[in-house]
TORDREN-198367 format. One record per residue (C-alpha): residue in three letters; x, y, z. Coordinates in steps of 0.001 Angstrom, whole numbers, padded with zeros to 6 digits, always signed. Example, Ala and Ser with C-alpha at 12.3 -4.5 7.8 and 13.67 -1.06 7.14 Angstrom:
<gudos>
ALA+012300-004500+007800SER+013670-001060+007140
</gudos>
This chain:
<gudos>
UNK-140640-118984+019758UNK-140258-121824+022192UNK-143143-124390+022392UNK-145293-123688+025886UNK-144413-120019+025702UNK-147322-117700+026900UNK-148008-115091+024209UNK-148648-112257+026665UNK-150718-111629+030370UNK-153731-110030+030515UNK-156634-109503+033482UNK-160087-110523+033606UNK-162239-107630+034328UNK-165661-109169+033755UNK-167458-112346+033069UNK-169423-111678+030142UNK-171130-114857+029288UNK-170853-118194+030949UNK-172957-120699+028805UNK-172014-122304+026529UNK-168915-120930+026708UNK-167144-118417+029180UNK-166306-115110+027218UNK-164783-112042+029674UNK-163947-108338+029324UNK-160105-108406+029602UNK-157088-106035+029877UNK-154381-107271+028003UNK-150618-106454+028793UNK-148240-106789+026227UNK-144245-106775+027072UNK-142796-103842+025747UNK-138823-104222+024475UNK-136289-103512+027271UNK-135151-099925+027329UNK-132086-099448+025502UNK-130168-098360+029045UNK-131183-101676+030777UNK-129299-103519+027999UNK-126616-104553+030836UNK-129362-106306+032874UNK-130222-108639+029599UNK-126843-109655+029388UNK-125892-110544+032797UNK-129424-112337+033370UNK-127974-114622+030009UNK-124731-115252+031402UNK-126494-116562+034544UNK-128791-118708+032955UNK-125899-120076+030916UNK-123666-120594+033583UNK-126937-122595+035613UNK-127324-124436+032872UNK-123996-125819+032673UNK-123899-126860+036411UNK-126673-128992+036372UNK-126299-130617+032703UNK-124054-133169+031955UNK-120701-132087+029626UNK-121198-130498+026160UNK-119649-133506+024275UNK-122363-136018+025519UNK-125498-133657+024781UNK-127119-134762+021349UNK-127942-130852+019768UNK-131454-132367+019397UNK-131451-132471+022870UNK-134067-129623+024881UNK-131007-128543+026534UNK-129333-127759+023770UNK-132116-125740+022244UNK-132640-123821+025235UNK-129149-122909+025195UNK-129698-121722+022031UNK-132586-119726+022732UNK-130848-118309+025417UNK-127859-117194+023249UNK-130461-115603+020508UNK-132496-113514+022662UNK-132548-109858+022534UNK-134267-106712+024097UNK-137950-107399+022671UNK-137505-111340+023723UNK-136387-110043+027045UNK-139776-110862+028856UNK-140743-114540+027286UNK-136418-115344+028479UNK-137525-114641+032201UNK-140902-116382+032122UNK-139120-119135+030755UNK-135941-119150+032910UNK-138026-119153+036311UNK-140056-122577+034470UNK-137295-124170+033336UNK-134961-123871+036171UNK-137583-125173+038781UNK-138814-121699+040360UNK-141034-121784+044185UNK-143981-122093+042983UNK-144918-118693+045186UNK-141989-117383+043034UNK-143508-118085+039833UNK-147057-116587+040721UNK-144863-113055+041867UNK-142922-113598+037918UNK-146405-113794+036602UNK-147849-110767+038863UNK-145063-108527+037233UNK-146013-106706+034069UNK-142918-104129+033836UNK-140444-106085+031696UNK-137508-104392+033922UNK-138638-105106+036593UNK-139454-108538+036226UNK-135984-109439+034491UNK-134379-107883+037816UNK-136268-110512+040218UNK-135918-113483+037699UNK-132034-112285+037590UNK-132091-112221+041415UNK-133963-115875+041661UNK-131024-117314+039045UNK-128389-115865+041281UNK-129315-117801+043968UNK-130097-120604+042813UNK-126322-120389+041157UNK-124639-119784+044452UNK-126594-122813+046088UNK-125400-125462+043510UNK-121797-123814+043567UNK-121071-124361+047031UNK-123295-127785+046829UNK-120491-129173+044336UNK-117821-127666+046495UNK-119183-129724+049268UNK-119481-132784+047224UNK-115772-132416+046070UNK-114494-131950+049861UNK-116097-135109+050579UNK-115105-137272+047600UNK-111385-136035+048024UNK-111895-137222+051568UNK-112972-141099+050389UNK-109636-142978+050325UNK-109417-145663+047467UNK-110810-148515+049868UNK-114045-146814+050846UNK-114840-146228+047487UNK-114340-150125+046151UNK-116458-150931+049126UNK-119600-148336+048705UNK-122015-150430+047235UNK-121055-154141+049278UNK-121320-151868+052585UNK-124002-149861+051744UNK-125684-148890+054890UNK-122476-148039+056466UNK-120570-146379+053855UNK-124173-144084+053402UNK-123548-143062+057090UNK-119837-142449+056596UNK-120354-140577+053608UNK-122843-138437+055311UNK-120923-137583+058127UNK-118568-136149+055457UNK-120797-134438+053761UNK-122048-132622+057592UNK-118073-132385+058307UNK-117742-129852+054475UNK-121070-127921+055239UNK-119555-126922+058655UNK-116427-126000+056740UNK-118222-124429+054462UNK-119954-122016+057035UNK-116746-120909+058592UNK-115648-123400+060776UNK-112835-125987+061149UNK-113703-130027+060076UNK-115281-131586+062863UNK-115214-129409+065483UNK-117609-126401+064271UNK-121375-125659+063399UNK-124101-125163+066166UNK-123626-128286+067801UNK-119721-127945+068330UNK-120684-124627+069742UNK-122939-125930+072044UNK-120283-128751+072665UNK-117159-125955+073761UNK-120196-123906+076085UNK-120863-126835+077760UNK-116802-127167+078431UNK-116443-124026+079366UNK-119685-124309+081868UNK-117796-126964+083246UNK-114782-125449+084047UNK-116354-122460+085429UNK-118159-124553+087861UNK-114428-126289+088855UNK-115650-129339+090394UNK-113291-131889+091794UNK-110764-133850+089897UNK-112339-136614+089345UNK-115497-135345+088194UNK-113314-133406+085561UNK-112029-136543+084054UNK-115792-137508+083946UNK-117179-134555+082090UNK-114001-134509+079582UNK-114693-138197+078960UNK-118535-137264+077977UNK-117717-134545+076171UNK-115252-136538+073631UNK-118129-138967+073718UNK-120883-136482+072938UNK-118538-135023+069999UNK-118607-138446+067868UNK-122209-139141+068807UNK-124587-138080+066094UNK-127048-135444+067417UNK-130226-137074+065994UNK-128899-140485+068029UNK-130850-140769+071389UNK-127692-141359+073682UNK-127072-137786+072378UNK-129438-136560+074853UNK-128425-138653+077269UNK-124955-137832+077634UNK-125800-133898+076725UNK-128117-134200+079828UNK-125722-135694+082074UNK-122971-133706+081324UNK-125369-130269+081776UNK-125989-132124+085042UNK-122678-131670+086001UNK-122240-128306+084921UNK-125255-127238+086882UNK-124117-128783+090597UNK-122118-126022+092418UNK-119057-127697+093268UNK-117262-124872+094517UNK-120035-121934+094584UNK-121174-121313+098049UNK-122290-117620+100044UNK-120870-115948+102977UNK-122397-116409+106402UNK-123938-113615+107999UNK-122444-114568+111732UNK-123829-111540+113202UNK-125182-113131+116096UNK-127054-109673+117335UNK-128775-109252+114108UNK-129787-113141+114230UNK-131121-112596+117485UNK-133626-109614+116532UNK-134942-111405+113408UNK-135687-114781+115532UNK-138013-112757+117448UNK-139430-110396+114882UNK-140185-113362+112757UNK-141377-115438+116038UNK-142538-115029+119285UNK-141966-117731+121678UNK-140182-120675+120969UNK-137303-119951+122969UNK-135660-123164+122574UNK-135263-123144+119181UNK-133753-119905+118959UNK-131370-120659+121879UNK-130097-123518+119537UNK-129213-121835+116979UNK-127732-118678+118303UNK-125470-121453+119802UNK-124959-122504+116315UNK-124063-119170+114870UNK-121613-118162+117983UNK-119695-121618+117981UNK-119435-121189+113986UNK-118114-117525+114424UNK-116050-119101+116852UNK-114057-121187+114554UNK-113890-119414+111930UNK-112242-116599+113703UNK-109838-119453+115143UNK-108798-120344+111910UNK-108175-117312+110483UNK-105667-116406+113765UNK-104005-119830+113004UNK-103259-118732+109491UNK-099510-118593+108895UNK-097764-115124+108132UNK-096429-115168+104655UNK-092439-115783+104723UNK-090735-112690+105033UNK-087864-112455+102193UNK-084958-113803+102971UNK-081755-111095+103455UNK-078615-110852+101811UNK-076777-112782+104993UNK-078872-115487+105269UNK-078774-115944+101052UNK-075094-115865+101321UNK-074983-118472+104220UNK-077682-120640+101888UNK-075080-120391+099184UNK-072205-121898+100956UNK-074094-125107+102665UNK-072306-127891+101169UNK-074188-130702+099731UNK-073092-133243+102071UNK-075738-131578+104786UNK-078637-131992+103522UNK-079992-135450+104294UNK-082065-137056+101022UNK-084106-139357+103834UNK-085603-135743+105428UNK-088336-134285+102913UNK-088157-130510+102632UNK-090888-129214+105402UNK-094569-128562+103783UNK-094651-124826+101713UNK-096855-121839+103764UNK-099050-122465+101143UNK-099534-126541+101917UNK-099844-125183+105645UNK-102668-122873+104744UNK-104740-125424+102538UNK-104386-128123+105503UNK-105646-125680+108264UNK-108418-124293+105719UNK-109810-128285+105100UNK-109614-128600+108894UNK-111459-125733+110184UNK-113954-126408+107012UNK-114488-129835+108433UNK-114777-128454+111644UNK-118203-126258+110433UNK-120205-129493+109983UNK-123531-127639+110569UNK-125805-130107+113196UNK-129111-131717+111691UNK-132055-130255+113251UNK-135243-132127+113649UNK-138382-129411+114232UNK-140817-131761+116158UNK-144173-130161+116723UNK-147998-129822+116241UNK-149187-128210+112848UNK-148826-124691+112908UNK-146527-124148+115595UNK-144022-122183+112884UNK-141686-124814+111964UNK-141130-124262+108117UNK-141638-120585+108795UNK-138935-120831+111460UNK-136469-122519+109199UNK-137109-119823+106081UNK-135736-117130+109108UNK-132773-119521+109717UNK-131731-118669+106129UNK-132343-115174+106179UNK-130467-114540+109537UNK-127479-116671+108444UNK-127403-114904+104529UNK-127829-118738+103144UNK-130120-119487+100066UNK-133133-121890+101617UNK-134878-124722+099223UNK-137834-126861+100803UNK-137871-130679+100046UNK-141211-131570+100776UNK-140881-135399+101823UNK-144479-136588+102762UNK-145071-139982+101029UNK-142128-140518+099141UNK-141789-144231+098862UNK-138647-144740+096262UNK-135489-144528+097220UNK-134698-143733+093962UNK-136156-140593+094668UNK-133312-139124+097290UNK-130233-141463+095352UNK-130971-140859+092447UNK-131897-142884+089251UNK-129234-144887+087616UNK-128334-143684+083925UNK-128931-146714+082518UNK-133097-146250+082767UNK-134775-144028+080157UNK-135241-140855+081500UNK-133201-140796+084900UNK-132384-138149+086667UNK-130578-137362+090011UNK-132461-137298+093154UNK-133724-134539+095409UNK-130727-133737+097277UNK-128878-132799+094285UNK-131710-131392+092283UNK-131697-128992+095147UNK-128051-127799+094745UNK-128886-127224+091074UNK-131830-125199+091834UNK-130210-122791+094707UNK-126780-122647+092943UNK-124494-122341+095820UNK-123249-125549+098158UNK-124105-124272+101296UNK-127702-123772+101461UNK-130515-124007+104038UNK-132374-127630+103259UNK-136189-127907+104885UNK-137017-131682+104502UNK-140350-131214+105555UNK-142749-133881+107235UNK-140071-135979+107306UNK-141783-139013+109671UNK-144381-139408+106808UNK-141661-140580+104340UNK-142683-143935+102654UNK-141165-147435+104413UNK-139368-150443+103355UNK-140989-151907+099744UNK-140049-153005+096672UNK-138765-149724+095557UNK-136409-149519+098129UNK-136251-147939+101578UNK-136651-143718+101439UNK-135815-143460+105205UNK-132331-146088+104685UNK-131309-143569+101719UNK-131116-140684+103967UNK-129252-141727+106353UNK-126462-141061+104598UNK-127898-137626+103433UNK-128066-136659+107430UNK-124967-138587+108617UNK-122508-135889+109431UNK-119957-137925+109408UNK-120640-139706+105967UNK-122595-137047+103820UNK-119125-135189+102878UNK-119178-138205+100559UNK-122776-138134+099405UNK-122780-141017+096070UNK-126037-140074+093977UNK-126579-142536+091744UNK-127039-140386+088433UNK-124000-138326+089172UNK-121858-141373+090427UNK-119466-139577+091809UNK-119018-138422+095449UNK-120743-134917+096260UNK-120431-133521+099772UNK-123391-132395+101469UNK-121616-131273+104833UNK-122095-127555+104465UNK-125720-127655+103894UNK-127561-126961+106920UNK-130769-129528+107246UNK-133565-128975+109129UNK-136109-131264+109491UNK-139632-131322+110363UNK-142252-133455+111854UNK-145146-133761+113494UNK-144518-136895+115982UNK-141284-139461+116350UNK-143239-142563+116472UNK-142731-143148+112817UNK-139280-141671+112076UNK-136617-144976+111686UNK-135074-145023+114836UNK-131602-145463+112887UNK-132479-142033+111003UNK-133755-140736+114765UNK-130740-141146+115568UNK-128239-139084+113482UNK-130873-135908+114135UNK-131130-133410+117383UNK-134649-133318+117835UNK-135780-129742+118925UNK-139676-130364+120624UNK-141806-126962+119381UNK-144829-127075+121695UNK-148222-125923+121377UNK-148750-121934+121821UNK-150493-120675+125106UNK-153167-118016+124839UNK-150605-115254+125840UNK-148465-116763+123187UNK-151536-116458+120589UNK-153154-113303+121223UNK-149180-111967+121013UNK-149012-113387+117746UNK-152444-112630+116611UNK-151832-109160+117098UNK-148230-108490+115664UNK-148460-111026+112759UNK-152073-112644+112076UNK-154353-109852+112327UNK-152089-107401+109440UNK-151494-110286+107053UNK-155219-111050+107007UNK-156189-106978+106656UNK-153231-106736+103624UNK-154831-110066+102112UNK-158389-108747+102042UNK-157837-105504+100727UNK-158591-103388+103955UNK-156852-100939+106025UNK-155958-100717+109905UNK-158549-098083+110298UNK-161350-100609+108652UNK-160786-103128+111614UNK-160776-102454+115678UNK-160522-105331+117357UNK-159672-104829+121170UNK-157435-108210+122977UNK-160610-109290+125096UNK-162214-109833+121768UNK-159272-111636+120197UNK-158862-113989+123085UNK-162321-115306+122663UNK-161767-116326+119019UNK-158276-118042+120637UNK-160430-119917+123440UNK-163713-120089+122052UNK-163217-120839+118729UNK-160015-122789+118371UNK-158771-125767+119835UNK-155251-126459+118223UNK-151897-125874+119711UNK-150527-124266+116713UNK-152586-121005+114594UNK-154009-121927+111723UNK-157306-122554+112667UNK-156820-118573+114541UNK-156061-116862+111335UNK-158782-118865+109573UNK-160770-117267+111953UNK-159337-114059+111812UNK-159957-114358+108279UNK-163123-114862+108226UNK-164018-111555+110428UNK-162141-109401+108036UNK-164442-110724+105372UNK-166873-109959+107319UNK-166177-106469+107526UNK-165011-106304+104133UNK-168460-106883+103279UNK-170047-104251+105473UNK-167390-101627+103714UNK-168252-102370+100575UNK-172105-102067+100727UNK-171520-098826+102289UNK-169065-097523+100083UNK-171647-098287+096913UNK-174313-096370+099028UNK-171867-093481+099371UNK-172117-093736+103387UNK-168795-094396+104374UNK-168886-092264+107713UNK-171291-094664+108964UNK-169276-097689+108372UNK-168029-098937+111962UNK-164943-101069+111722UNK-165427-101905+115571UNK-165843-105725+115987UNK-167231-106805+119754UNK-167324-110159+121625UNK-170985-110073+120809UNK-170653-109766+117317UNK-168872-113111+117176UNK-171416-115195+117288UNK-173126-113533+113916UNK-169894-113652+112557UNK-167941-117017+113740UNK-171390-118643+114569UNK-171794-120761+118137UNK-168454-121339+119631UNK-166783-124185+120536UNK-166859-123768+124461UNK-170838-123916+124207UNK-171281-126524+122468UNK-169378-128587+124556UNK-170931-127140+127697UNK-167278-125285+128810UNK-166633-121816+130036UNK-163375-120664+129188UNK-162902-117110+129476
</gudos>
């Protein structure tokens, strides 16, 4: 027997004494030969310890027979059925065993069954230095003679090369081909393939190829990884050539303006204008649209045949293809659609981001708010430059990622309280070109840094007064003046929109409120004073509570027939308090 061996297990049942020595009850287990029939197993768990042994121990010829090794080998060789249980205790020491590993070895009593898992440990353990060497042999096959002299004068560098062949045989090793496999290749040839499903202009194709090659020879632990793997998922992400079809169905338009608004006339005259001069030209453009040739027949091939060559002038270039004809109308009439930039210019609450979120829905168009209200770097709508930790691309083109398509609806909302001139750069000089129609087909953000044309998106702006818009920006916008509501306006919209948004958002019922329009226009003049209707549903809100209230208490008394849901100019002033009017000494009725 081996020195270190364990004799056999055994469990403590009791403590019998503690002092001055511990003495227990115990229950010893004893390892029984291996059955006859599990001979096999012995055998093969042998031949796998062998084998283990001889990968990680130096050749026979330079082992003294002295040595540990050698007498483990030995031991190895010499053990039969009755030694079967001290040979797997000892393999899963000697062979450097998880330590949970070991603690399961020394859980198992049933010789069998414990040869089985040490058999199954070896195994593995086997297979992992195997392909281990094979890797190491790739790689030193790969060294030439030169990079082997200079290992140790180059050390840092040589450590790097070496590892990059070791990462190169692994990915081999897992199925793939050298260099261009393994998770991060795969990664590499999604992004690619993002890329060209997003077919993006082709310059920007160069671009992304160029990144990719980079991002291929850049280690992934490297920071500038990131960098260019963001950048080029940048690129990927931008719809270049995604965009929805308009809804030109200027009927349709017409009916949602005023289901979604009442009033504002103006503003809905503008854009039905929009959507009928758009219809307009697309349906000239698609009359303009060439025929396709018709073939050619067998008199007019025969007459081709016999032209001589002398006729056919080299200065003259052939006339353009159907085809050519077709792209160069298509880019015109495209060019034609420049959508106009709207500027909503109003009181709060007169409806103007609601207004522009029905502009989207009439014309079928994807709608992203930009909320622009104390911006104050430019940076911001450009763009950051790549060459600052953690850039990214500005607004605009966060935008485009976000709806997917190129031909959205943009809000930039509260536009006149964008930041002025400082040392970060001027917001309100950076969109100019974003609401240029004339330059924004060549939009330059300065993370992408590449041209990106902005001239299907429709903008529409907002703001509540001129006096602080740049007068250059002012400019390049049609400014569409949303006035305050009257009270005919207000009780309309009180009644059709306020008044059943409030009842859904307070958990009551139609039947829970009765509010007649003599009793609604004394909340508009009595207690409001704005143009727009905030301050009215706030109101309105606050009598629904009110009743809310009342329903409850009588629901938990069980006298719901008495509740009255009828609300009276004279209840107002419990509800709303004093009014306005009175405190100011008016009477408007």
């Amino acid at each position: 027997m081996l020195i270190g061996l364990g004799i056999h297990r055994f469990r403590v049942d009791k403590i019998t004494q503690k002092y001055p020595y511990v003495e227990a009850a115990v229950t010893h287990f004893p390892d029984e030969p291996l059955p006859l029939s599990a001979n096999p197993l012995l055998t093969q768990l042998k031949n796998t310890a062998t084998d283990l042994l001889r990968q990680i121990t130096p050749a026979a010829g330079t082992v003294q027979r002295s040595s540990p090794i050698m007498r483990l080998e030995s031991y190895i060789s010499r053990a039969d059925r009755g030694d079967a249980g001290q040979l797997a205790d000892l393999c899963v020491v000697a062979f450097e065993g998880k330590w949970n590993e070991r603690l399961l070895i020394l859980s198992i009593t049933d010789v069998k069954e414990r040869v089985e898992k040490v058999l199954e440990i070896l195994t593995r353990q086997l297979g992992i230095l195997q392909v281990s060497k094979k890797v190491n042999q790739n790689v030193s096959n790969k060294l030439t003679k030169q990079q082997r002299e200079c290992i140790y004068p180059f050390r840092f560098a040589n450590e790097r090369f070496y590892l990059r062949q070791q990462l190169n045989a692994i990915k081999e090793e897992l199925g793939g081909k050298d260099g261009d496999s393994g998770n991060e290749d795969d990664d590499v040839a999604e992004l690619q393939k993002r890329i060209e499903a997003a077919k993006p202009p082709p310059e920007i194709m160069e671009i992304a190829k160029r990144e990719l090659a980079r991002l291929r020879r850049v280690p992934q632990a490297s920071a500038e990884h990131n960098v260019i793997r963001t950048y080029v998922e940048v690129l990927a992400d931008i719809p270049w050539s995604k965009s929805t079809t308009d809804d030109l169905d200027i009927g349709r338009a017409r009916k949602q303006f005023d289901s979604d608004h009442y009033g504002l006339e103006t503003v809905k005259k503008r854009l039905l204008e929009y959507l009928a001069v758009l219809k307009l030209k697309r349906s000239i453009g698609q009359r303009q649209l060439p025929a396709p040739p018709a073939p050619p027949s067998t008199a007019d091939a025969e007459n081709k045949a016999v032209v001589p060559a002398s006729k056919s002038s080299p200065s003259n270039p052939d006339p353009p293809t159907p085809n050519a004809q077709v792209k160069d109308l298509v880019a015109k009439v495209e060019n034609r659609d420049r959508a106009p930039i709207l500027l909503l210019v109003g009181p709060p609450g007169t409806g103007k981001t609601s207004l522009a979120k029905s502009i989207a829905s009439a014309l079928g168009r994807k709608f992203h708010r930009i909320s622009l209200g104390g911006i104050r770097d430019e940076a911001e709508i450009r763009g950051h430059r790549r060459t600052y930790v953690a850039s990214l691309p500005g607004l605009i083109v966060q935008g485009l990622r976000k709806v997917g398509v190129n031909n959205p609806v943009f809000l930039l909302d509260e536009i006149d309280k964008i930041g002025m001139n400082n040392y970060h750069g001027d917001p309100s000089a950076a969109m100019l070109e974003v609401l240029d129609p004339e330059q924004n087909h060549t939009f330059n953000d300065h993370y992408v840094g590449s041209p990106i044309d902005l001239s299907k998106i429709l903008f529409i702006a907002t703001a509540n007064s001129l006096y602080t818009i740049h007068d250059a920006l002012l400019d390049r916008m049609e400014i569409i003046e949303l006035p305050g509501y009257t009270f005919d306006e207000k009780l309309h919209i009180a009644k059709e929109h306020l008044i059943p948004k409030q009842l859904g958002s307070n958990a009551l019922d139609n039947e829970h409120l009765e509010m007649d329009d003599k009793t609604t226009l004394r909340i508009i003049t009595g207690y409001t004073r704005e143009a727009g209707v905030r301050g009215l549903e706030r109101r309105i809100g606050a009598v629904c509570r009110y009743k809310a209230v009342q329903y409850a208490e009588k629901k938990e008394q069980g006298k719901e027939p008495e509740y009255n849901p009828r609300v009276t100019i004279a209840d107002l002033e419990e509800i709303l308090g004093v009014n306005d009017n009175l405190k100011l000494g008016l009477t408007i009725d």
